[in-house]
N, C-alpha and C positions, 0 to 999 in steps of 0.2 A: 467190224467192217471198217476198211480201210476209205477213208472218202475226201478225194485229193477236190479242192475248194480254188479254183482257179479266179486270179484278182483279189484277193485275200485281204488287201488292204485298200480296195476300193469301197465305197459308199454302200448295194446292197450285198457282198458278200461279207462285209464285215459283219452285218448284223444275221447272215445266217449263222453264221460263226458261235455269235453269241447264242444261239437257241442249240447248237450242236455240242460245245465246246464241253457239258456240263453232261452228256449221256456216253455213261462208260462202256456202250455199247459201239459206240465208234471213236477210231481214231483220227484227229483231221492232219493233213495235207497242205500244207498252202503254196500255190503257186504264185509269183510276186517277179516285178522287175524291179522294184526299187527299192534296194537293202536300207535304204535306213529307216523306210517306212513300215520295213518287214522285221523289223529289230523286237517290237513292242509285241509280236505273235512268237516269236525266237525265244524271251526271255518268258513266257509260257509254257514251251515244252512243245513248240510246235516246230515241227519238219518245213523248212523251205524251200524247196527247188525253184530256184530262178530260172525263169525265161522271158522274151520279149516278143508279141504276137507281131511287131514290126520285125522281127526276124525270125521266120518259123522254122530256119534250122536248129533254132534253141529247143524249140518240140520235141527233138527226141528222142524215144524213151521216157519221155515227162512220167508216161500213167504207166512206168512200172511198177507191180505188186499193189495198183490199185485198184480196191472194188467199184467204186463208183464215182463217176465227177461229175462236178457241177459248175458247170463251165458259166461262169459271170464276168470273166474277164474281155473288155474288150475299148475299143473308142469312140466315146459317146460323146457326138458334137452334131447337133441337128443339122447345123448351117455347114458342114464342113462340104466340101467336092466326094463325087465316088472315090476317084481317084485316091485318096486318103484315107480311106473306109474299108477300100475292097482287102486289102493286105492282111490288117487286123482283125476285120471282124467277119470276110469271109474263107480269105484262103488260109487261116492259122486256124479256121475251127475246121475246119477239112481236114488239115493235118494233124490235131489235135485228136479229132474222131478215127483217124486212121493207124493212130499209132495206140488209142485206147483198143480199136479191134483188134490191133494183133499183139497187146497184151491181155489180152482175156479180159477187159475191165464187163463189168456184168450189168451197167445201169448208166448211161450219159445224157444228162439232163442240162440242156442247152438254153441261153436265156436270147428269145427271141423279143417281141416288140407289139404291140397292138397298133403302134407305126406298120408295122408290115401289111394289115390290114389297109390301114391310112382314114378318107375320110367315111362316115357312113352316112345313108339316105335316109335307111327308116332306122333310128337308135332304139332298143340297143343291137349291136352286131352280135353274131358269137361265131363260132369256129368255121364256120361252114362259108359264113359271109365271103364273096370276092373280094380277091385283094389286090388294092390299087394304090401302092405307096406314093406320094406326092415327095417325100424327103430324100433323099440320100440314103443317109441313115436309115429310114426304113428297108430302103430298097437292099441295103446289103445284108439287114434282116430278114428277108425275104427270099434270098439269095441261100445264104444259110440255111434255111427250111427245106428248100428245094433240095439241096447238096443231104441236108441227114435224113430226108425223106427217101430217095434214091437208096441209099447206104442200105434203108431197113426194107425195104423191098427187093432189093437184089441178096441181099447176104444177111437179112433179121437185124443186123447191128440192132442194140437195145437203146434206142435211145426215145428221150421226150423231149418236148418244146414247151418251154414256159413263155408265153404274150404277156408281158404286166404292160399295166395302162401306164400315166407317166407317174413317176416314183416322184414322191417327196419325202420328208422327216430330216432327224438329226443327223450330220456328218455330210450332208449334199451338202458338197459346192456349188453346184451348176442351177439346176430348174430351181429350187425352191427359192434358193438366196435371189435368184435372177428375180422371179417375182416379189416377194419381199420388198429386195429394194428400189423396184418399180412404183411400188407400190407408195416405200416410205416416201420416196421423193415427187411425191404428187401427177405420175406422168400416166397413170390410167384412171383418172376421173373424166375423160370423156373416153369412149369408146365406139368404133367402126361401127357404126348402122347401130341395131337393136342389143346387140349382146345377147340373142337369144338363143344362141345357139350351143348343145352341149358342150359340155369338155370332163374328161374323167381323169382324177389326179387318184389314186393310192396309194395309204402311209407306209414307208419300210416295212417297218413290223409285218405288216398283215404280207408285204411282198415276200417277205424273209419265208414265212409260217407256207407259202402256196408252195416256194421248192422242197421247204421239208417237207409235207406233205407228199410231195412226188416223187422225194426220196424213199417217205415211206411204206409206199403204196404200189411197188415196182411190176403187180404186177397186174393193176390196174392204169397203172401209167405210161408202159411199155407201147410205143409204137404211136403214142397218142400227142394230141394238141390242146392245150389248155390255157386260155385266159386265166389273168390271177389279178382280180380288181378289188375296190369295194363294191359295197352295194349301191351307195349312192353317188348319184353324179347331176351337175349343172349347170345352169348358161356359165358364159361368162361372165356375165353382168355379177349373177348370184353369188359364183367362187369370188371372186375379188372384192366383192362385197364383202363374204363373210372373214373374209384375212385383212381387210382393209379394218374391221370392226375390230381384229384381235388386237391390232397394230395402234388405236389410234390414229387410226390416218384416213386421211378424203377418200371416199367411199366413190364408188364411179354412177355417178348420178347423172350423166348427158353424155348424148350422142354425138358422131363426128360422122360430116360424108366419108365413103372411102376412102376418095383419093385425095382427101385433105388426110386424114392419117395417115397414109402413106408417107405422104410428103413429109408429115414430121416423125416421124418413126424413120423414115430416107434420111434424114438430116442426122435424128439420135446416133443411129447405125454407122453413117459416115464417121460421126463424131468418139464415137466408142474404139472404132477398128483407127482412126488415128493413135489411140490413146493405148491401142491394144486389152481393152476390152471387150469380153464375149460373156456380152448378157440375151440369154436365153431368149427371151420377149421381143428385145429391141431387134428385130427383123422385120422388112418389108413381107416376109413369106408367112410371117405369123399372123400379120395383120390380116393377109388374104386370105388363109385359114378360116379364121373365125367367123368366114358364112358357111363353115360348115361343120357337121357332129360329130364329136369325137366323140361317142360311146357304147360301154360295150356289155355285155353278159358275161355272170360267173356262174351259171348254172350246171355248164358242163362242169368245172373244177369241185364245184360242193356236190355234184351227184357221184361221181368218180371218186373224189379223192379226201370226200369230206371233208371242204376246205370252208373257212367262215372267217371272213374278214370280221371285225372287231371295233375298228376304229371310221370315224365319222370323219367329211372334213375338220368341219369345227374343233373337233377332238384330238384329231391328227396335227391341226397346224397350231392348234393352242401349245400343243408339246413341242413343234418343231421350232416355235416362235422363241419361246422358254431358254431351246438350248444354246440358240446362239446368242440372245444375250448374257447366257451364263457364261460363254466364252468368248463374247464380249466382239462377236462377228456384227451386229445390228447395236 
């Protein structure tokens, strides 16, 4: 089986990489726009084809002579404008699906967002839940959906949608380290109102294991929609609690009115985009967020496709804590 791994050397495609790389039952594919990143899968024995989803004339022909893709490639900036969004991660995956169908590709498994969803009422959501993205980012996630939902209904195109909730572990740059060093630097010991409200992070690993599962499972995953979480999920008070306690560092033990967080989260924010910094957290829209639940159900994914997450938070960010001061990031 031929199975072309698009973003290859982004944060979770790498680590499906790692759980593929080693079954001589498939060959991988890696799709990459930045050759020097793509060097270290090259000197492997891995096939590269470059393209850039900011230029989807590079698309095509990408999935010729492949069996199945697993489309991870895309740009993942919460705060960013649509405008910035739509290119990449809506109208390169249309092209991408379109050039897969009329190479025969037999399986396209698409990495959608439990942002696409956005906030939920009564947690946990699951597939069925409306979906009312508040982000961007979601929205062009969502966008997505719609466009390869179309495709299989007009013409079967074979594809699936994977929702993971938000990703952490080893090799993110972005959410994990954002919180981390939020965290190290004292600026969420007080928090917006109660903190009681959900929030659902899940470790790599278990993200990596939900698309090979849906790789494996094609034909129980064909046409369908699947969340790929862990099991457990918590306010925010409790997540930053439990990373603040890995860490050594001030635990968020008081409260802040709103719009007194705002204001300094307004000020952080200001202070960061001077400096050209994009820390996850530091956003006014995250703050406003946090009256409400982000969580969701894996029970579709484990009935379907026998999928079992593995890793706890505590467990999850003990590891992810681990790696970056082994590489000397924290």
């Amino acid at each position: 089986m031929r199975v072309l791994i698009t973003g290859i050397t982004g944060f979770v495609a790498s680590h499906v990489f790692d759980i593929l790389r080693n079954d001589e039952s498939i060959e991988i594919i890696g799709m990459a726009r930045n050759k020097e990143k793509a060097k270290k899968f090259e000197q492997q024995g891995v096939e590269i084809r470059y393209a850039d989803l900011n230029k989807p004339e590079t698309l095509k022909n990408i999935t010729q002579d492949i069996d199945v893709v697993i489309h991870l490639a895309a740009k993942m900036k919460f705060h960013t404008h649509l405008k910035e969004l739509y290119t990449p991660n809506v109208k390169a995956t249309q092209i991408l699906a379109e050039d897969a169908e009329r190479n025969g590709v037999k399986h396209f498994i698409a990495t959608s967002s439990t942002e696409a969803i956005g906030p939920v009422e009564n947690p946990p959501a699951d597939e069925t839940y409306p979906c009312n993205p508040v982000f961007d980012y979601g929205k062009t996630k969502l966008m997505l959906e719609q466009a390869l939902k179309r495709m299989y209904e007009e013409t079967g195109f074979p594809m699936t949608i994977i929702r993971p909730t938000g990703i952490y572990g080893p090799r993110d740059q972005y959410i994990s380290i954002s919180i981390i060093d939020t965290i190290l630097k004292g600026r969420l010991t007080r928090l917006p109102g109660k903190g009681d409200k959900y929030i659902h992070f899940t470790f790599v690993k278990d993200i990596a294991h939900g698309f090979v599962k849906a790789l494996r499972n094609p034909r129980k995953a064909i046409g369908e929609t699947f969340i790929i979480s862990s099991d457990d999920y918590y306010t925010y008070r409790e997540a930053f609690t439990i990373i603040a306690n890995l860490l050594n560092a001030p635990a968020p033990t008081k409260s802040a009115p709103m719009f007194l967080a705002k204001m300094y989260i307004g000020y952080l924010e200001w202070r960061n985009n001077r400096k050209g910094i994009d820390n996850f957290v530091i956003h006014k829209k995250v703050v406003e967020e946090m009256r409400n639940h982000r969580a969701y159900s894996n029970a579709k994914a484990k009935k379907y496709l026998n999928y079992q997450p593995k890793y706890t938070l505590p467990e999850g960010m003990k590891e992810t804590i681990a790696w970056y001061r082994e590489n000397k990031i924290i």
